[in-house]
Chimera marker file (.cmm) of the C-alpha trace (Angstrom):
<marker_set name="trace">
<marker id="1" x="16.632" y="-16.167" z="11.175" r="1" g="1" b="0" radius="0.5"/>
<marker id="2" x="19.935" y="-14.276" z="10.981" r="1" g="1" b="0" radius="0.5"/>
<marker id="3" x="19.340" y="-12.286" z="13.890" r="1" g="1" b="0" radius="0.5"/>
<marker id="4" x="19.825" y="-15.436" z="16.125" r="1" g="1" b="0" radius="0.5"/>
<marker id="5" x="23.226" y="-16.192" z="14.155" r="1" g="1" b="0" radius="0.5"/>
<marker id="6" x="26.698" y="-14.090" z="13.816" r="1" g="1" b="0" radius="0.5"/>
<marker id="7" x="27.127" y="-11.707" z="10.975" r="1" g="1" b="0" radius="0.5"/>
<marker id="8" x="29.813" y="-14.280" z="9.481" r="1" g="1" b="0" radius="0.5"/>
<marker id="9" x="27.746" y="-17.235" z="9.407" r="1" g="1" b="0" radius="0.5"/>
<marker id="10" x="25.710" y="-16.927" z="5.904" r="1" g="1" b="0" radius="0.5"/>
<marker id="11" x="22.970" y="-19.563" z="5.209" r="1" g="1" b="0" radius="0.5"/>
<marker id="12" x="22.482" y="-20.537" z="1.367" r="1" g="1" b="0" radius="0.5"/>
<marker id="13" x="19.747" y="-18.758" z="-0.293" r="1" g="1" b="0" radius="0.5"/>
<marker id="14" x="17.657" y="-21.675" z="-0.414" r="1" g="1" b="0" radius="0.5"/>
<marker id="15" x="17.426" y="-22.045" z="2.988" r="1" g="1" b="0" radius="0.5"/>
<marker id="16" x="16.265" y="-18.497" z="3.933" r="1" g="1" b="0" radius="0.5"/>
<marker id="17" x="14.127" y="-18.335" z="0.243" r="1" g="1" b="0" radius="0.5"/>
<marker id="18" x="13.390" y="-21.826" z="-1.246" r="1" g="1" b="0" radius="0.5"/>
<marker id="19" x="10.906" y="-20.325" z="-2.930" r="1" g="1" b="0" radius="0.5"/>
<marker id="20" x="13.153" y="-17.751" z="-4.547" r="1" g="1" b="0" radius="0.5"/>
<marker id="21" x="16.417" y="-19.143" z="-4.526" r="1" g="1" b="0" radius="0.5"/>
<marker id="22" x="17.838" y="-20.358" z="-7.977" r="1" g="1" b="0" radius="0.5"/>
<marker id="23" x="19.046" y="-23.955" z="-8.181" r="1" g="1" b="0" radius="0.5"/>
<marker id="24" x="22.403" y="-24.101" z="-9.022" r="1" g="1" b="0" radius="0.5"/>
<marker id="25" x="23.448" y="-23.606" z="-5.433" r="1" g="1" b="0" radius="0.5"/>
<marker id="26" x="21.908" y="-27.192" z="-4.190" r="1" g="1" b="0" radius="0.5"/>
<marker id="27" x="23.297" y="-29.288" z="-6.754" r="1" g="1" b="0" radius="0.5"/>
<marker id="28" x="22.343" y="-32.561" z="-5.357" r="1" g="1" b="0" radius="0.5"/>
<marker id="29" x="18.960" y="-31.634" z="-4.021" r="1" g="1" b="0" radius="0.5"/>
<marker id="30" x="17.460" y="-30.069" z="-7.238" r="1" g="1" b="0" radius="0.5"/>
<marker id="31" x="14.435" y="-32.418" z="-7.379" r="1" g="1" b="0" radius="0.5"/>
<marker id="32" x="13.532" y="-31.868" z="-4.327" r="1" g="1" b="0" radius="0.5"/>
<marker id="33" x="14.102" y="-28.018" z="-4.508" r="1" g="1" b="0" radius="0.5"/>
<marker id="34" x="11.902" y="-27.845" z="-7.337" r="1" g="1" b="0" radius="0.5"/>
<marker id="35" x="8.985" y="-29.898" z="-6.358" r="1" g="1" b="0" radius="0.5"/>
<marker id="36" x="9.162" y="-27.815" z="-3.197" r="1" g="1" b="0" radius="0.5"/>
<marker id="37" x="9.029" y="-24.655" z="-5.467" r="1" g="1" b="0" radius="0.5"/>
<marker id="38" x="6.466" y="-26.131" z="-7.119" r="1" g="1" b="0" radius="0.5"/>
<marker id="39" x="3.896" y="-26.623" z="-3.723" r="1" g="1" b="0" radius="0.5"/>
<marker id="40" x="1.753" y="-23.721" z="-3.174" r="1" g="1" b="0" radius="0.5"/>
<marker id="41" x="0.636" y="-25.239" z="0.315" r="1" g="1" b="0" radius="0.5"/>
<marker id="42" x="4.005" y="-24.892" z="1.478" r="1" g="1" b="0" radius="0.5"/>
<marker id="43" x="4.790" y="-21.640" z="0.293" r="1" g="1" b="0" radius="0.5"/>
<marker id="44" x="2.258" y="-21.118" z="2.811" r="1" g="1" b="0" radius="0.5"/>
<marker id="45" x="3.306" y="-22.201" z="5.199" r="1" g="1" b="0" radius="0.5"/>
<marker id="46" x="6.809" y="-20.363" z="5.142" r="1" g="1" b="0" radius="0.5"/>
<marker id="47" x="5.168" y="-17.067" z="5.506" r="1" g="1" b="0" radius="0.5"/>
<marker id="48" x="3.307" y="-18.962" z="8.851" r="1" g="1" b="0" radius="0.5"/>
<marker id="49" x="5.916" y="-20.651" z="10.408" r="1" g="1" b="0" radius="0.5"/>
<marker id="50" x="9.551" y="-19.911" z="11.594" r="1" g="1" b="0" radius="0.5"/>
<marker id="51" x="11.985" y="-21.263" z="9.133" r="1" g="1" b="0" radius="0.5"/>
<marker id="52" x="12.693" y="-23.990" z="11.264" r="1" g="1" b="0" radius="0.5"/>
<marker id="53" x="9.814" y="-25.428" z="12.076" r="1" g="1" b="0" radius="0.5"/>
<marker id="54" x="8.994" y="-25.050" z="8.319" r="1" g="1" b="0" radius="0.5"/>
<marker id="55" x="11.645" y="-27.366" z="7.666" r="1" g="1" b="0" radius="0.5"/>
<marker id="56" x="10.869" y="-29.843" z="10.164" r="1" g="1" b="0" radius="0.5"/>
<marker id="57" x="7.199" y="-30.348" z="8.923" r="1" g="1" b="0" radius="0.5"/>
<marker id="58" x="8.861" y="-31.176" z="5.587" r="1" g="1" b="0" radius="0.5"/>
<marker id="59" x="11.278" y="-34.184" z="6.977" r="1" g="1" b="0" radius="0.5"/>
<marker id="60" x="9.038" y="-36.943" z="5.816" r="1" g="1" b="0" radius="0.5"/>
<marker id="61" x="7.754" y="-35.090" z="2.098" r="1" g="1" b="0" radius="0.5"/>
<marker id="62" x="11.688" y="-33.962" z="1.570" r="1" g="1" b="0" radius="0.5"/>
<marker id="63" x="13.710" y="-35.617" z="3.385" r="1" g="1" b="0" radius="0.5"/>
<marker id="64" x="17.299" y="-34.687" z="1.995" r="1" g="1" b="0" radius="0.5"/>
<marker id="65" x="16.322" y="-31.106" z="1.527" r="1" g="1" b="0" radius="0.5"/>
<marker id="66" x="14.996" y="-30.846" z="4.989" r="1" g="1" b="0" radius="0.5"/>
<marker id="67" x="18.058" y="-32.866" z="6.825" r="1" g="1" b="0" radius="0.5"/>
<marker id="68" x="20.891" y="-30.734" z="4.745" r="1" g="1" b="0" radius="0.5"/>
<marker id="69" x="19.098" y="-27.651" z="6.448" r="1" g="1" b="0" radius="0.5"/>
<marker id="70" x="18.373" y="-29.142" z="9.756" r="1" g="1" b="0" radius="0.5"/>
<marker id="71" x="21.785" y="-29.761" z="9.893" r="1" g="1" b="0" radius="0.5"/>
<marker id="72" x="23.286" y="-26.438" z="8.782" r="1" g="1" b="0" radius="0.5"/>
<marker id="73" x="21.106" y="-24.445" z="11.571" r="1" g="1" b="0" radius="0.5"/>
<marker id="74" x="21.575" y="-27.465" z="14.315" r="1" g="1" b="0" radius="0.5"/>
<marker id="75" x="25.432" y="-26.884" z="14.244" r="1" g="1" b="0" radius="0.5"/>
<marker id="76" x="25.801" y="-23.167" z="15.460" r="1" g="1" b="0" radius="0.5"/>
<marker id="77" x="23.303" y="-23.568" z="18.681" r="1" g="1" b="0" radius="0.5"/>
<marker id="78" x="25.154" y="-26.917" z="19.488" r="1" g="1" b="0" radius="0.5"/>
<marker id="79" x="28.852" y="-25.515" z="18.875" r="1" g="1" b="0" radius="0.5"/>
<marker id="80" x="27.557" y="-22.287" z="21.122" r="1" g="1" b="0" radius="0.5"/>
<marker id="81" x="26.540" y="-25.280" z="24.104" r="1" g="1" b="0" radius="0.5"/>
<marker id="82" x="29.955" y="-26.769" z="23.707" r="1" g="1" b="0" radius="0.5"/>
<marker id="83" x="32.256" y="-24.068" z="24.066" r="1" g="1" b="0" radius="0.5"/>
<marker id="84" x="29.935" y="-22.960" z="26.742" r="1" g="1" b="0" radius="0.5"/>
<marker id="85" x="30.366" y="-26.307" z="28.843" r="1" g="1" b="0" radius="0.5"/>
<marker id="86" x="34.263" y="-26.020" z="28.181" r="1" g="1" b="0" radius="0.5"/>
<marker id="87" x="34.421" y="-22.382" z="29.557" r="1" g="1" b="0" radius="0.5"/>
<marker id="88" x="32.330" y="-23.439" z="32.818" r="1" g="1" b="0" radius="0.5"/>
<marker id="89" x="34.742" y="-26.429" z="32.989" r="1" g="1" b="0" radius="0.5"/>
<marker id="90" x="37.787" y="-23.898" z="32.769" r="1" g="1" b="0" radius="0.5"/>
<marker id="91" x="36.576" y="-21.829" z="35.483" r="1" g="1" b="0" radius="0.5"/>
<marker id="92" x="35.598" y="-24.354" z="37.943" r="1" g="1" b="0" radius="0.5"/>
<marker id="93" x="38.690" y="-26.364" z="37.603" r="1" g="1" b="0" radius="0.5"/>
<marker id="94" x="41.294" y="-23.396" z="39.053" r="1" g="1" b="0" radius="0.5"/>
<marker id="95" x="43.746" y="-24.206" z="41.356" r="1" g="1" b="0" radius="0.5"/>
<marker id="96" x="42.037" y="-22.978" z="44.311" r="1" g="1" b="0" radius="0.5"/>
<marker id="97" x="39.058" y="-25.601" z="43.212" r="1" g="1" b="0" radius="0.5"/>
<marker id="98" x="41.453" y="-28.373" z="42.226" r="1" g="1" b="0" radius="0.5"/>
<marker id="99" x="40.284" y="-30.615" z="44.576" r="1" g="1" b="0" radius="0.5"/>
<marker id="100" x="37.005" y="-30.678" z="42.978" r="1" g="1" b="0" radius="0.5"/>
<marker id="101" x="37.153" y="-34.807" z="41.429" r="1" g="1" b="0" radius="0.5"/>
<marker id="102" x="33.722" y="-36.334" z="42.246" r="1" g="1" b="0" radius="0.5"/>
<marker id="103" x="31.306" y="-33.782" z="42.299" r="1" g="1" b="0" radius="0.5"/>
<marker id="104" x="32.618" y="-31.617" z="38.953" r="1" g="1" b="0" radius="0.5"/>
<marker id="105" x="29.911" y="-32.984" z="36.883" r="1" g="1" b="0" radius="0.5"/>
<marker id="106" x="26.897" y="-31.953" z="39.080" r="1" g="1" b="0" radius="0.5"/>
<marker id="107" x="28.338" y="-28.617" z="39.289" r="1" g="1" b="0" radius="0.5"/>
<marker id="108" x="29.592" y="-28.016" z="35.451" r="1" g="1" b="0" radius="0.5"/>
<marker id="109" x="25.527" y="-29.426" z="34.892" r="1" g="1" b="0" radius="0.5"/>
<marker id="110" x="23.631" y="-26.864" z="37.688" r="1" g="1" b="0" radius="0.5"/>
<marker id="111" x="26.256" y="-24.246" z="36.107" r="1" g="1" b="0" radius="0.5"/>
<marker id="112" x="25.025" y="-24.562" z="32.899" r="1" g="1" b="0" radius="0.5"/>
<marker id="113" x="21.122" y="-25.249" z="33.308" r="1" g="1" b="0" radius="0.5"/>
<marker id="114" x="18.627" y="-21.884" z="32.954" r="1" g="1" b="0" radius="0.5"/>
<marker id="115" x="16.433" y="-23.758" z="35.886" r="1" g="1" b="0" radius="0.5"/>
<marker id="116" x="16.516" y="-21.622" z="38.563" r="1" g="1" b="0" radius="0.5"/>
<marker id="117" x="16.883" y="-23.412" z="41.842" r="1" g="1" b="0" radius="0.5"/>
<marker id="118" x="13.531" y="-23.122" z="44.179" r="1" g="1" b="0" radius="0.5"/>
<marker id="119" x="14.816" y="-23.013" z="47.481" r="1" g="1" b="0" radius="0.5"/>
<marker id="120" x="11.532" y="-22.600" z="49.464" r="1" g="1" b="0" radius="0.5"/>
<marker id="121" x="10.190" y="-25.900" z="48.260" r="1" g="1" b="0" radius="0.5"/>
<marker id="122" x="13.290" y="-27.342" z="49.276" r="1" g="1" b="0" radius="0.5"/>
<marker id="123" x="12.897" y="-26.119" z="52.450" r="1" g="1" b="0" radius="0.5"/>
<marker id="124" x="9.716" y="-26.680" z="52.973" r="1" g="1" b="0" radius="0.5"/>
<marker id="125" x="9.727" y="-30.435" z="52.250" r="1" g="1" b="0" radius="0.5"/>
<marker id="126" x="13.468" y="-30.697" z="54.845" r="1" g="1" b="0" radius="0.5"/>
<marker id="127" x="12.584" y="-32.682" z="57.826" r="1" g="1" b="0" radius="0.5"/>
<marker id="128" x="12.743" y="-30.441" z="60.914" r="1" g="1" b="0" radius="0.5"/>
<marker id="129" x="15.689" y="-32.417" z="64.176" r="1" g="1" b="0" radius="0.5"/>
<marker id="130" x="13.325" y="-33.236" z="66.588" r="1" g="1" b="0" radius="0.5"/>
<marker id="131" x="15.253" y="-32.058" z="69.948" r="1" g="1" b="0" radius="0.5"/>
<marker id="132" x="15.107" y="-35.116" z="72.681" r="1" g="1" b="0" radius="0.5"/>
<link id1="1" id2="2" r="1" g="1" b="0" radius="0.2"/>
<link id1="2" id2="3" r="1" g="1" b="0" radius="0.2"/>
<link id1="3" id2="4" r="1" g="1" b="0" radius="0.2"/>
<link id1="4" id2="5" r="1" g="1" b="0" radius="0.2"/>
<link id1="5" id2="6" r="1" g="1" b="0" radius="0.2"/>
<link id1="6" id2="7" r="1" g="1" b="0" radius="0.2"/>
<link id1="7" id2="8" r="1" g="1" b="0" radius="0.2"/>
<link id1="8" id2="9" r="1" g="1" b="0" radius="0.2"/>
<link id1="9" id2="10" r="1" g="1" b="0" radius="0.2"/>
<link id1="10" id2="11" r="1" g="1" b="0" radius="0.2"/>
<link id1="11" id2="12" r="1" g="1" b="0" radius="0.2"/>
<link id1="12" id2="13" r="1" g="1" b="0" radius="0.2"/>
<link id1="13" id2="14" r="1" g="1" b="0" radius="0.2"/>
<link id1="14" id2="15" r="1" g="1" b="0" radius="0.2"/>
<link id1="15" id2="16" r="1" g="1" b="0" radius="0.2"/>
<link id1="16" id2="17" r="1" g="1" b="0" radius="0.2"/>
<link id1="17" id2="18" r="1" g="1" b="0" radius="0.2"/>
<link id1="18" id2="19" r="1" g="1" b="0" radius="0.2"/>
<link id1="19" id2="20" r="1" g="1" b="0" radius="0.2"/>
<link id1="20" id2="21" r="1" g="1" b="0" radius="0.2"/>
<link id1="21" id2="22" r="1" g="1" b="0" radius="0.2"/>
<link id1="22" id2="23" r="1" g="1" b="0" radius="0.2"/>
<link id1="23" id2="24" r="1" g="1" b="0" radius="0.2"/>
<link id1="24" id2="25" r="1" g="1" b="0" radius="0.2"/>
<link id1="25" id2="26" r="1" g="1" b="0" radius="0.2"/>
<link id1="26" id2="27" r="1" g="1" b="0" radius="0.2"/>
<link id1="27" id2="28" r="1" g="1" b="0" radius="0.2"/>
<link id1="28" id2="29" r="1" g="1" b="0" radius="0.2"/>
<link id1="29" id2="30" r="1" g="1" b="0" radius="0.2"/>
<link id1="30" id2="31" r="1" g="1" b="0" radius="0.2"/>
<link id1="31" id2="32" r="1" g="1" b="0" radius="0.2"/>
<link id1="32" id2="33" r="1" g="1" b="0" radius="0.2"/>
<link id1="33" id2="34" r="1" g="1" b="0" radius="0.2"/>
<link id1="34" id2="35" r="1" g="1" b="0" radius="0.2"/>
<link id1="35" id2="36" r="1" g="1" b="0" radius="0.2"/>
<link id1="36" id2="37" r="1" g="1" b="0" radius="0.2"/>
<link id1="37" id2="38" r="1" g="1" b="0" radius="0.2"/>
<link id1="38" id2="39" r="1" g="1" b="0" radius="0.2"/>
<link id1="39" id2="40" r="1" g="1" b="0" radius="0.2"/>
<link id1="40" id2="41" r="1" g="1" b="0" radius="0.2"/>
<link id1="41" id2="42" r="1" g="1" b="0" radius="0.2"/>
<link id1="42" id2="43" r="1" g="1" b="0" radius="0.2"/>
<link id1="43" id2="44" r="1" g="1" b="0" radius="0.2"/>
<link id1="44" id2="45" r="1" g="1" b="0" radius="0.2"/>
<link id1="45" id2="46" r="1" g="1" b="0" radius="0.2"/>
<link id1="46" id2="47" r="1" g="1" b="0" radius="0.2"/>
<link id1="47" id2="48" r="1" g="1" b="0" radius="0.2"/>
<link id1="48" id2="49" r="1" g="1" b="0" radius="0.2"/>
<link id1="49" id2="50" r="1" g="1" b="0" radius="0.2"/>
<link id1="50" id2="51" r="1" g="1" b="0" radius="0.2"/>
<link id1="51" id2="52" r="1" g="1" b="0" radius="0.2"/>
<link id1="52" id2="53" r="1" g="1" b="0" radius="0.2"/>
<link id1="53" id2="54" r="1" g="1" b="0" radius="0.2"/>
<link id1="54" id2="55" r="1" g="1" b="0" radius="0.2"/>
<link id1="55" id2="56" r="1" g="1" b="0" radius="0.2"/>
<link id1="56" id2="57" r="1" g="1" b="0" radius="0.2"/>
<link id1="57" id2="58" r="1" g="1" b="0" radius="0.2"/>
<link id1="58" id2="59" r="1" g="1" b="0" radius="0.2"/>
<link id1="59" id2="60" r="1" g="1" b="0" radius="0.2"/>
<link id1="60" id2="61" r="1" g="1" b="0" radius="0.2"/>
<link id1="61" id2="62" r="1" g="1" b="0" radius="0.2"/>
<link id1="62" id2="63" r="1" g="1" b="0" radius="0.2"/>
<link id1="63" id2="64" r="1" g="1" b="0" radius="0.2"/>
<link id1="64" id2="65" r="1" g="1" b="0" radius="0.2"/>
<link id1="65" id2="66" r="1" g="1" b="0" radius="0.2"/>
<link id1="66" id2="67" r="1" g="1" b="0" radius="0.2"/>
<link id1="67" id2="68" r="1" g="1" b="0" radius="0.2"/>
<link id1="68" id2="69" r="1" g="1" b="0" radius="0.2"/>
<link id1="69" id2="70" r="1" g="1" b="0" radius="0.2"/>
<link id1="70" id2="71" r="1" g="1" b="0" radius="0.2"/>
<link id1="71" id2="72" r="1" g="1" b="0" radius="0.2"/>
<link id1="72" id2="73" r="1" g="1" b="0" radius="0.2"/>
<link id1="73" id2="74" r="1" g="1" b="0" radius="0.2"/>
<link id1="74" id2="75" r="1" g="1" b="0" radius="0.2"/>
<link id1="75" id2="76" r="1" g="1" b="0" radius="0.2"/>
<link id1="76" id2="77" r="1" g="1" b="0" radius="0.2"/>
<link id1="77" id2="78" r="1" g="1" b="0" radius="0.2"/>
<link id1="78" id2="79" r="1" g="1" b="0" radius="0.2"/>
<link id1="79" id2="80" r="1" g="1" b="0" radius="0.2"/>
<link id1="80" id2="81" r="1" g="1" b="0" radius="0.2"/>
<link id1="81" id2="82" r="1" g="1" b="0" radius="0.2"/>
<link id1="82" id2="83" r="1" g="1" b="0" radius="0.2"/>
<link id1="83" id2="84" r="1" g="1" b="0" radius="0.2"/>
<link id1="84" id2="85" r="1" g="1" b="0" radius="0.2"/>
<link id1="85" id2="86" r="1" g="1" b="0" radius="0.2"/>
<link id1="86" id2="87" r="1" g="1" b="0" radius="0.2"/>
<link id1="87" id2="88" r="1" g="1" b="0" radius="0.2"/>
<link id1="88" id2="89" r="1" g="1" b="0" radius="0.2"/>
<link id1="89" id2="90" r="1" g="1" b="0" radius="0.2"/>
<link id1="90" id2="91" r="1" g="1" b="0" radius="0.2"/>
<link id1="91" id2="92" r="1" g="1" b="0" radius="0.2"/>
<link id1="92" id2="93" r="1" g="1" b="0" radius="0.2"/>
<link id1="93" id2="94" r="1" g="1" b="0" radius="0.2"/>
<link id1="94" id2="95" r="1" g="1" b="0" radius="0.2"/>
<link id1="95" id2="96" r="1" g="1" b="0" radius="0.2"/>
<link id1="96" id2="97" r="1" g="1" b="0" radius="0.2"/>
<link id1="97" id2="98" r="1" g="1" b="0" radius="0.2"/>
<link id1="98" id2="99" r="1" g="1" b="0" radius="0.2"/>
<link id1="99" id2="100" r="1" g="1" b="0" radius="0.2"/>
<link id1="100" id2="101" r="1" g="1" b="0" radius="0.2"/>
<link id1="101" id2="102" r="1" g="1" b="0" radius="0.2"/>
<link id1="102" id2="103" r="1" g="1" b="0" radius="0.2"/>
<link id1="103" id2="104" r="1" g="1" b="0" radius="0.2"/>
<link id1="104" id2="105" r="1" g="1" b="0" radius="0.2"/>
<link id1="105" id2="106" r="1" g="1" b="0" radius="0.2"/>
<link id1="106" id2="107" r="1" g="1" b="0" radius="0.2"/>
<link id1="107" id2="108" r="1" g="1" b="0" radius="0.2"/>
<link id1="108" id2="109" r="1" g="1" b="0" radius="0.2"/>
<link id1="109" id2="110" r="1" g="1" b="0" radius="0.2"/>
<link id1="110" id2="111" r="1" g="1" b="0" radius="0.2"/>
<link id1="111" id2="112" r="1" g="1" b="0" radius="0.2"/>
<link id1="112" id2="113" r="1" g="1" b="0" radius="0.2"/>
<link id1="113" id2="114" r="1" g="1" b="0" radius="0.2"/>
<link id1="114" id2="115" r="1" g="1" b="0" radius="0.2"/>
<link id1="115" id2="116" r="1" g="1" b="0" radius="0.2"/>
<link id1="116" id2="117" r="1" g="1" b="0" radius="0.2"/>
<link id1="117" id2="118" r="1" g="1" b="0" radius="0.2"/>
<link id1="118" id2="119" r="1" g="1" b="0" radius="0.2"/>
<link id1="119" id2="120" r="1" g="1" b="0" radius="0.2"/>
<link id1="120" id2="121" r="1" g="1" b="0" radius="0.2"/>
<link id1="121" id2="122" r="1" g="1" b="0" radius="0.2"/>
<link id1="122" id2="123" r="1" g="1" b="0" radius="0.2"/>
<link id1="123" id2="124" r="1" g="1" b="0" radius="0.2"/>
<link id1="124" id2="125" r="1" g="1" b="0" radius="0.2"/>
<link id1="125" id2="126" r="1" g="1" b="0" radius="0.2"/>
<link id1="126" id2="127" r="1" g="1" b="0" radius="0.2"/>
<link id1="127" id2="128" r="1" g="1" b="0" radius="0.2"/>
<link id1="128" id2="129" r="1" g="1" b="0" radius="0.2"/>
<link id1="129" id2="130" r="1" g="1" b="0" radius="0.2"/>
<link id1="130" id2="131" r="1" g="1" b="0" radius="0.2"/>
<link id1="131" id2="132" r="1" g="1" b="0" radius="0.2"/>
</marker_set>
């Protein structure tokens, strides 16, 4: 899991080990902790699953546990997507592109998509001038 995070930003034990973490560091989430350490079934299905897909099978049997995690691995990916749309906003609003108003948001949003475009279909379905 920390390969997909920076070197800075440490998870609590019991989210990487819940199986071997020790207590004390989820103070309000104990019970839940335990009866989690307690569950063969899902110790499981740790060693099967990614860690967060592990947690999000366990949102309805541990709720609090699960959404305190969710939300601590959540908040890096969407911080990255933020300052990623801010940057693309930087560099298309120059002064040379200042005059970009109306169309900013379809261009900051096929900017920041991984679809590539397929210009062939396009093409393909344009309706050919007829010459009179």
């Amino acid at each position: 899991m920390t390969k997909n995070f920076p070197k800075d930003h440490i998870f609590p034990e019991w989210i990487q080990q819940p199986f071997l973490a020790d207590m004390s560091d989820a103070d309000n989430l104990k019970e839940e902790l335990i009866d989690l350490q307690m569950n063969q079934g899902c110790q499981t299905k740790l060693r099967k699953l990614p860690l967060s897909g592990f947690w999000c099978d366990h949102l309805v049997a541990y709720p609090e546990l699960a959404r305190a995690v969710l939300e601590m691995i959540i908040s890096y990916p969407t911080t990255y997507l933020c300052e990623k749309a801010f940057s693309t906003i930087l560099q298309m609003k120059t002064i040379a592109r200042n005059r970009l108003q109306g169309g900013l948001l379809h261009v900051m949003r096929v900017t920041l998509t991984n679809t590539k475009p397929r210009f062939q279909k396009l093409i393909a379905h344009k309706q050919q001038r007829k010459s009179h």
